[in-house]
Every structure is written in C-alpha cells, then in structure tokens.
C-alpha positions in Angstrom: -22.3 -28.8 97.3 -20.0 -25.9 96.4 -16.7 -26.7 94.2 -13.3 -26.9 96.0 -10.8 -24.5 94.5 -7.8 -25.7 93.1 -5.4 -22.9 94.7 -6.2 -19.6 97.2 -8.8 -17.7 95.1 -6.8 -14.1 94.5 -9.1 -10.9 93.5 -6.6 -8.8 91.8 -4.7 -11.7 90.1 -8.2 -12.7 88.4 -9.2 -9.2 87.6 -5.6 -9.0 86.2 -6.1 -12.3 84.2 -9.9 -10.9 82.7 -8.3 -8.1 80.8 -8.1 -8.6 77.1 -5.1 -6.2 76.7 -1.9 -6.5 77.0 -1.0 -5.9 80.8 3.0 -6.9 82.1 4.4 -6.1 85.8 7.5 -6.5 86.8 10.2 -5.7 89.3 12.6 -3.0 89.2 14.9 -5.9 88.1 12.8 -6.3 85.0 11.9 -9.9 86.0 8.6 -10.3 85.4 5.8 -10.7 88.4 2.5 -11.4 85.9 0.7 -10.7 82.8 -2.5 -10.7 81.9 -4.2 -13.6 79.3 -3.7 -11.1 76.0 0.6 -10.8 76.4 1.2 -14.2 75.3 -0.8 -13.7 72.5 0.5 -9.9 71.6 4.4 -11.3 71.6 3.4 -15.6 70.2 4.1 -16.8 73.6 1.8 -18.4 75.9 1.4 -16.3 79.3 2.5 -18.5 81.7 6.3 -19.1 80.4 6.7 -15.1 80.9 6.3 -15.4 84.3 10.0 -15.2 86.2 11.3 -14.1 83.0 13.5 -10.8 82.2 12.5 -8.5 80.0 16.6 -7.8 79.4 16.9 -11.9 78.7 13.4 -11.5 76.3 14.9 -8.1 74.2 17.9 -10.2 73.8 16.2 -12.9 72.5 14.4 -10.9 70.1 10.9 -10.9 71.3 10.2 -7.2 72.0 12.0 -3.9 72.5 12.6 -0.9 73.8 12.2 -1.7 77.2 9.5 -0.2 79.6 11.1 -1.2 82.7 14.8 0.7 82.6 12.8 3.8 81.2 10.6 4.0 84.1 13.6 3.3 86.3 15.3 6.1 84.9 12.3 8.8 84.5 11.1 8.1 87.9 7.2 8.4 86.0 5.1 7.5 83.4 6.5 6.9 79.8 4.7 6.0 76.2 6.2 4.6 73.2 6.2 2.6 70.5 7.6 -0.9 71.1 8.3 -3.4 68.4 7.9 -7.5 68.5 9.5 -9.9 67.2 6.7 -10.9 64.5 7.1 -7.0 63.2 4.0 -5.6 65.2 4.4 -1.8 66.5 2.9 -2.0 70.3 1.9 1.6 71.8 3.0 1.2 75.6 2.5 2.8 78.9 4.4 2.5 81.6 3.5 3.5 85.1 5.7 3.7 88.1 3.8 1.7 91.5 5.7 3.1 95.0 5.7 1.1 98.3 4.0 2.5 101.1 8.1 4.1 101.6 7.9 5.8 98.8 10.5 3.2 96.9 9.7 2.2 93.6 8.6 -1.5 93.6 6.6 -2.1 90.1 6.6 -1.2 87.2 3.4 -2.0 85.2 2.8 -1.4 81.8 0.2 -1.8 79.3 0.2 -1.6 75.6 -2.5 -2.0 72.2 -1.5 -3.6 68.8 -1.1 0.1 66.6 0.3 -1.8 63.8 -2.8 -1.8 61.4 -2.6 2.5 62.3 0.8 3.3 61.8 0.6 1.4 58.4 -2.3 3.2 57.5 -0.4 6.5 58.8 2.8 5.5 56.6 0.7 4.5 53.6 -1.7 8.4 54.1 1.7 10.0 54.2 2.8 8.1 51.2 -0.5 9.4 49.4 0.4 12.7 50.9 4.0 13.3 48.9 2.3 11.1 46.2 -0.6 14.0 45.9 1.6 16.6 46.0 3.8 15.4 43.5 1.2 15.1 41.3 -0.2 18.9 42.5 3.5 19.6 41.2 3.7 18.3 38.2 0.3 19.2 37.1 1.4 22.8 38.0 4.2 23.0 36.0 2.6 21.1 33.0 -0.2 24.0 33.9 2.5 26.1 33.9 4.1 24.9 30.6 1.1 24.9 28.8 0.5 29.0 29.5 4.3 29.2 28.3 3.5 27.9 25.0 0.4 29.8 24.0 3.4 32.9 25.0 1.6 34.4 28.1 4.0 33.9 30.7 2.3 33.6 33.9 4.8 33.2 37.0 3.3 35.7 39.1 0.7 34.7 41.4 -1.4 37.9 40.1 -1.1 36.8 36.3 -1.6 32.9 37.3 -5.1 33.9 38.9 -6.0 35.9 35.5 -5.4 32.8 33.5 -7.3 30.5 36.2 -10.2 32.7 35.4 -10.0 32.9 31.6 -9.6 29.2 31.5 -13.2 29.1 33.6 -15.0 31.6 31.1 -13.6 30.0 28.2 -16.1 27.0 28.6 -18.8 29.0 28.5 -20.2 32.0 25.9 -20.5 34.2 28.3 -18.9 38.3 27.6 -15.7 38.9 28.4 -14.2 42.6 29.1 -10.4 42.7 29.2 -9.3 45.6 31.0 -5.9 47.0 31.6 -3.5 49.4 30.8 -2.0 49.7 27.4 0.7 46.8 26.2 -0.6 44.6 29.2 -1.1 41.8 26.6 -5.2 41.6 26.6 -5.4 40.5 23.1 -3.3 37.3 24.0 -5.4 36.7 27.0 -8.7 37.0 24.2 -6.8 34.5 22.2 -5.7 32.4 24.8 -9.5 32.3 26.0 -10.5 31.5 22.1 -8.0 28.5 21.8 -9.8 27.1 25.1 -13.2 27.5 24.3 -15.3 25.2 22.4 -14.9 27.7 19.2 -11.4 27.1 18.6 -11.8 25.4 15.4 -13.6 29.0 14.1 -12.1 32.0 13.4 -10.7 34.8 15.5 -11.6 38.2 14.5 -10.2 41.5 16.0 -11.8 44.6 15.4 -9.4 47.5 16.6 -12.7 50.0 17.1 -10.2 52.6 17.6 -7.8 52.6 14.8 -11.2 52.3 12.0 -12.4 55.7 11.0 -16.2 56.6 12.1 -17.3 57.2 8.6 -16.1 53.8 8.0 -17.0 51.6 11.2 -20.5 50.5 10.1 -19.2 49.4 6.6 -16.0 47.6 8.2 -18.0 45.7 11.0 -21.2 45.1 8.8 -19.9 44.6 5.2 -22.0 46.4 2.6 -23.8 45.9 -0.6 -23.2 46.7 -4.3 -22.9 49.8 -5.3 -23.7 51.4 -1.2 -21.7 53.9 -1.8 -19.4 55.7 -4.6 -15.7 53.0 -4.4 -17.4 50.4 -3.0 -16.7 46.8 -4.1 -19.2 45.9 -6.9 -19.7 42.6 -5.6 -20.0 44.2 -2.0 -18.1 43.1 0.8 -19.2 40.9 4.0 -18.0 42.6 7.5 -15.7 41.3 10.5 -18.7 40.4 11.9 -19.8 37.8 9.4 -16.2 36.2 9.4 -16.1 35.7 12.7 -19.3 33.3 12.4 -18.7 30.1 14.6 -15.8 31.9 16.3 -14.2 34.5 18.4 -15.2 38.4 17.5 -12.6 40.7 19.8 -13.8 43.9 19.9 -10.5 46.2 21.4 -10.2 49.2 22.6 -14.5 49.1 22.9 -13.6 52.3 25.1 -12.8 54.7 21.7 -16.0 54.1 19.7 -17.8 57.2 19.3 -21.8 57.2 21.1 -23.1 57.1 17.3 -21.1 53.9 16.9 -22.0 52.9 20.2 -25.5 52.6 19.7 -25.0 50.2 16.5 -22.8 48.0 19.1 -25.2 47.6 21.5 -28.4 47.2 18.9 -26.0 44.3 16.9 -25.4 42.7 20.4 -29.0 43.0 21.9 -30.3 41.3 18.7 -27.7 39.1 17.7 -28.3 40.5 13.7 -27.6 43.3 11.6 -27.6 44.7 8.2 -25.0 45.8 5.8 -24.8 49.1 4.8 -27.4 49.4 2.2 -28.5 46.4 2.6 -32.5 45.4 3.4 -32.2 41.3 4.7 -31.8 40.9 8.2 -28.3 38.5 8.4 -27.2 36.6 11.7 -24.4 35.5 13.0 -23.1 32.6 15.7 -20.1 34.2 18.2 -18.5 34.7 21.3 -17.9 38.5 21.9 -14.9 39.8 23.8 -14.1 42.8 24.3 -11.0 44.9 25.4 -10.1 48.5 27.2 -7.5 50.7 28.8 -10.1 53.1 30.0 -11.9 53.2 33.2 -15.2 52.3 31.7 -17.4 53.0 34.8 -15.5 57.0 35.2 -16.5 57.3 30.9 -19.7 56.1 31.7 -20.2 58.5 34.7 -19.6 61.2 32.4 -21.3 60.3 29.6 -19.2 59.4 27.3 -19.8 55.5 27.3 -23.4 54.0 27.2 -24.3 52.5 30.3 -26.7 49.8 28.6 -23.7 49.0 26.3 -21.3 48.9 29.3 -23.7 46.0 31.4 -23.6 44.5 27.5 -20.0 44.1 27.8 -19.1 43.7 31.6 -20.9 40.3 31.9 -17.2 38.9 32.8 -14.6 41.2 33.6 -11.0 40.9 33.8 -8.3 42.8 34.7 -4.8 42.8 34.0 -2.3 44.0 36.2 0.5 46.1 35.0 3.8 44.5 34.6 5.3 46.8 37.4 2.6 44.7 39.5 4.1 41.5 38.7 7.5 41.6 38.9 8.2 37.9 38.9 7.4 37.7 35.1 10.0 40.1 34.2 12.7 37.7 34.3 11.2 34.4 32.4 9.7 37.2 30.1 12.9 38.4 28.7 14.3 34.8 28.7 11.7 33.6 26.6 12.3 37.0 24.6 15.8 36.8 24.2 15.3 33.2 22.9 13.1 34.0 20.4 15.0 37.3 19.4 17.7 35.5 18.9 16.1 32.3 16.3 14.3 34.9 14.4 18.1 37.1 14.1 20.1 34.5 14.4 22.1 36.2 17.1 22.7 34.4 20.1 22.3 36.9 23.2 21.9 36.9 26.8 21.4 39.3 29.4 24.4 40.1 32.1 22.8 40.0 35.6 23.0 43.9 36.4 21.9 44.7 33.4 19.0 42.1 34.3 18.3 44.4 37.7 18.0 47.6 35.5 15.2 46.2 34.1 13.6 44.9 37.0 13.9 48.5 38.3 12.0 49.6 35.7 8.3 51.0 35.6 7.3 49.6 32.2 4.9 52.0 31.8 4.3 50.1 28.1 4.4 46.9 30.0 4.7 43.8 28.2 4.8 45.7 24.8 7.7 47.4 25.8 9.7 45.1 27.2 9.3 43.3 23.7 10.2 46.3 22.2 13.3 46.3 24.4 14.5 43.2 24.2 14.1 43.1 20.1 16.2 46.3 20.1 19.1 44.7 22.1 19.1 41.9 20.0 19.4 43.7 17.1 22.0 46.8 17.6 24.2 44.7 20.4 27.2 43.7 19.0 28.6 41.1 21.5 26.8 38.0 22.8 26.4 39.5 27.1 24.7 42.3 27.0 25.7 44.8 29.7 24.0 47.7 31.5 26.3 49.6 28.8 24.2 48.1 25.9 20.8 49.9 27.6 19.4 52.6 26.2 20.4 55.4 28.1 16.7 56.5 29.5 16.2 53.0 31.0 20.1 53.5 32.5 19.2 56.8 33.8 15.9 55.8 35.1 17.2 53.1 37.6 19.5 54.0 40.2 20.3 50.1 41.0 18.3 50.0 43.7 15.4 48.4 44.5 14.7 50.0 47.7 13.9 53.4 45.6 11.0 55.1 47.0 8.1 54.0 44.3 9.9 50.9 44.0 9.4 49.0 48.0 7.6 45.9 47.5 7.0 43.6 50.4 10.9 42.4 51.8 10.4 38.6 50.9 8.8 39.5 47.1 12.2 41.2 46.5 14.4 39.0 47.9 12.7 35.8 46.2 12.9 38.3 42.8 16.6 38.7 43.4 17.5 35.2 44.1 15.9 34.0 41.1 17.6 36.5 39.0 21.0 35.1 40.4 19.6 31.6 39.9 19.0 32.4 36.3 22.4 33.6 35.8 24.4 30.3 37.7 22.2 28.1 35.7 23.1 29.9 32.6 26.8 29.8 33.3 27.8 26.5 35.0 27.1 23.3 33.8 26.4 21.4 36.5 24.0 22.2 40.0 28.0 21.0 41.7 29.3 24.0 39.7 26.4 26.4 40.8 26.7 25.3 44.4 30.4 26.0 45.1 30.2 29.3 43.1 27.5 30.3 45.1 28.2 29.0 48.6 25.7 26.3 49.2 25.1 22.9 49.4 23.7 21.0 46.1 20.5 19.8 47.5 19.9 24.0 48.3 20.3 24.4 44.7 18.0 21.5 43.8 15.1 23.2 45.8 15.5 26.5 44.7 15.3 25.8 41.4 12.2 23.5 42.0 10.7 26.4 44.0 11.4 28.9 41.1 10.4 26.6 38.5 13.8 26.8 36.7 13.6 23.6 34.5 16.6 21.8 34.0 
C-alpha cells in the first residue's frame, strides 16, 4: 500500500531542495520565489521564512548585501561578486538572468559558496607577503650596512654580486684570484673575504710580489737562516709565509713575479712547505692563499710569460672587479663616505656642490677607487670653504668633463642615468633641508614621493 503524499509531488522544487549550496530565485521585484535547504543555514535563517520575502527588506535588515537581483536587472546577464552576511561571512555569488518564452526577464537565480575561510587565508598570504618583503628589505640594507662598514661600498648591482660571491668563498679554503684593473680595491675585497672566513682570528699577510726585488723574493717569502748570506740577521729571520700560519696569505700583483720566482710559487703551493734560504728542515705552514692581478693572466700565459701550472694553482676561484666607470652608482655614496672621513681625520667639514658632484660622475676614473680617494683627500685638504664647487676641481678633471653625460664614451642605458641623476639630486635635498616637507616643496613632489625614493636609493634617514 503506497504512502499518500502530503502535497502535489513537484520534480524541480525537490531537485531544487536536494542541493547542498546555496541556491535563491526571485522575481524581478526581488521578492523571493524559493531557496534551496543550504540558504537558511549560509545567512542563520531557516529556509522557509525567506520565502515571500525581499531581498531590499533583508539588506535592510542587515542579513546580506550587495544585492544580486538589481545587478542582474540592470546588466541584463550574468554577474559574480562577493556578498557579505550579517554574521561576517564573504559569499562568492552568481547570478543568472532566466527569460520567459517573450524574451522578458522573469528570474533571477543566484547561487553562491561560503569563501570566507579563502579570502582570510588570501588576506593573511598577502600579509606574509609585505611581511617577507619587509624582512627581504631590511635584511638588505643590514646586508647592505654591513659591506659599508668593512669600507667596500657596494651599491651597484655589479659590485653587490662581487661581494655575494666573496662571501660564498670565504666559507671555504678554496684559491681565490682577484682580478681587475689597478685601484679597483682587490686588496679590501681579500680582506673583506679574510674577516668572513673561519681564519679571521689569524693573521693577514700581504705580499706585494711586485714591489720586492728578485734577488730578495725567496728570502722575504721564506725567511732565512743565520749567517745565509753576508747582512743577514744573525738570529735569521722567518718569512711572510710563516706569519701568515693560521691565516690569510695575499699574494698581489701574482702577475709581476719573474718565471724563476714563479717556479718557487707553484713548488710552495703544490707541497704546502718550503725551506728558508739556507736552511735544510722542511717547515709547513696552515693558510688560505689569495691572490691578486691587473693583468690578463690567460694573454701572459699565452705568451709565456706566466706558468700555466701556476695559473690553474691560482684560478681555482676567480673574481673580477669591475672598473669604477662600470659602476657608476657607487660614485656618489663613495665620495660621501669619503668626504666624511676626510673631513674627521682634518677636521674640516666639507661637502660636495651638486655640479661639481656630476663632474665627477662624468669622469673615467681610470685609477678607480684609488683615485677617487686621492681626489677627495685633496679637496679636503687645499679647499678653503665648506661647498666645494666645480671651481675647487682640479682643472684636468674640469677640462675632462664637458657636463654632459650623453658624451659619446659616456651613454649608459637611459634609465641607469636617470636613476644616477635623481639620486645625486636626492643626496643634495637631503643634505640641505631638514625635513622630507622641505625636500618635497623644493623639489616639486608630494612627501610620500620623497619617502620612496629615498627607500629605493637607500638614502637612510
């Protein structure tokens, strides 16, 4: 005997009912025609006291909004967005547009899913983002700081990378050849790879193999005995090599030692001991060799004026140095940090005028870094007033730069130069005004322009 129904048994209105999400029709009135068992639920209703409702009396009240129905009125089609209840859930809904057989729209019907848990977890990942890069930021410019204090100034994304590597090799024993031109600063980079290595606490020893005579090279590296040779020490004498036991031993310019000299090199490194001169024990010695040129090694080699075995010795790690000319962006915190200290050790208190300040960056440096310290001390020194002017220049570096740094040998890519010359104006505001207020009205721009530019140039306040 079957079951009598209660009521007319309706296909789509149980279909409708079955669904576990969130379905809502209603008129173009917004009054509302059914829902399925899940919308009471999604906005702490029950179903059933939706029904003959409107969604402009419900918003009103609080329990959801924006509406579906108006937009879909409106649009004439299909619209998503985010719809919030009044227990503080985020909805994602649907709405779809349902046209009489006319052609007049009749329903609207509009389905939605509970995205609060996501866009919580999408606030709180963006949150992590600005968190992370915050603390990329900050770890930068501590980075950053920490370069500034051992004095390499490394600004420039060329230089950075140079001291990314060294700080890699400097955890390990490996050979290190520094190559560059002349004054690009590759004994601070040896030294700055000593001070990070696990040899710090030993001694640094610098062997300038090009400024020791030949006749004396062996006795100066190796030490010697008493009574080797007619004015030697009676007690005899240890080399650099011994005193650089448990350290750093920073052989530069490698590139000048004679093939006879050469030869001792590579034997001493092969077999990690040697003898002094007129000595008959075998000593050794614990170090980490670096090593330092301005010649093009692999060209001396070709020729045969450099040892290829000696060479491979050497080259285990190498790294080169770009020319100052290369790296442009280090000019200016260079001669800040140079005036600064110029000015302690004279007790003169100097600063740079901002032309005079493109002179410089319009410079070659064919010197590089040893020159620009050589300029900067001079300035200090012979100027007479506290700005110094393009006036106060030597006249070769006045005469070498026409002002312009579209000159021929002088074309850079457009944003480089433009990011060079808005620093350089940067570094003068900051200099001159007190406040980032001051700095913004002189210069035409809104504070929180100034702010970021001087976060993206890594001008600390």
């Amino acid at each position: 005997m079957t079951k009598p129904f209660a009521r007319e048994w309706n296909e789509h209105e149980a279909i409708l009912l079955s669904l576990k999400d969130d379905i809502l029709v209603t008129n173009v009135d917004g009054t509302i025609l059914k829902v399925s068992e899940a919308t009471g639920s999604i906005y702490g209703v029950k179903s059933e006291e939706l029904i003959g409702k409107s969604v402009y009396d419900l918003e009103k009240k609080g329990l959801f909004t924006p509406l579906a129905t108006p937009m879909v009125v409106k649009e004439k089609k299909k619209v998503t967005f985010v719809q919030s209840t009044g227990e503080g859930k985020k909805l994602l809904v649907t709405a779809i547009p349902v046209y009489d057989p006319t052609g007049v729209l009749a329903r609207i019907v509009s389905y939605s899913h509970d995205v609060t848990e996501l866009l919580e977890m999408r606030k709180y990942l963006n949150v992590m983002e600005e968190e992370m890069q915050r603390v990329k930021t900050e770890l930068e410019i501590l980075r950053q700081r920490q370069f500034d204090t051992d004095g390499v100034i490394a600004h420039s994304v060329e230089m950075s990378q140079v001291l990314r590597t060294a700080l890699q090799v400097a955890e390990v024993d490996a050979n290190v050849l520094l190559l560059g031109e002349s004054g690009v600063g590759k004994t601070l980079i040896a030294k700055f790879i000593h001070n990070r290595s696990t040899r710090k606490s030993g001694p640094f020893i610098e062997v300038n193999c090009g400024a020791i005579p030949e006749s004396l090279f062996e006795a100066e590296l190796f030490g010697y005995e008493a009574g080797s040779f007619t004015g030697s020490s009676k007690k005899g004498k240890p080399g650099l090599v011994e005193l650089a036991e448990g350290g750093t031993l920073f052989l530069d310019e490698v590139g000048e030692l004679s093939l006879a000299n050469q030869v001792k090199v590579l034997k001493f490194i092969q077999e990690k001991q040697f003898y002094r001169v007129g000595g008959t024990q075998p000593r050794t010695v614990d170090f980490r060799l670096i090593s330092a040129t301005n010649r093009d090694l692999e060209k001396s080699v070709e020729t045969k004026e450099f040892r290829e075995d000696l060479f491979f010795r050497l080259n285990v790690v190498p790294l080169l140095i770009p020319p100052l000319r290369q790296r442009t962006e280090d000019i200016i915190p260079l001669v800040d940090h140079l005036l600064k200290h110029f000015s302690v050790k004279y007790k003169r208190t100097r600063e740079l005028q901002a032309d005079a300040l493109q002179v410089l960056l319009n410079q070659e440096w064919k010197g590089n870094v040893r020159e620009l310290i050589n300029l900067m001390e001079r300035l200090v020194v012979t100027s007479s007033v506290t700005l110094i002017t393009v006036d106060n220049l030597p006249a070769s570096y006045r005469q070498s730069s026409s002002n312009d740094p579209l000159t021929q040998d002088r074309l850079r890519p457009l944003n480089d130069m433009i990011d060079e010359f808005e620093r350089g104006v940067l570094m003068q505001a900051k200099k001159r005004y007190r406040t980032q207020m001051e700095m913004a009205k002189v210069l035409g721009i809104s504070q929180p322009s100034i702010v970021r530019k001087l976060k993206k140039y890594r001008i600390e306040e």
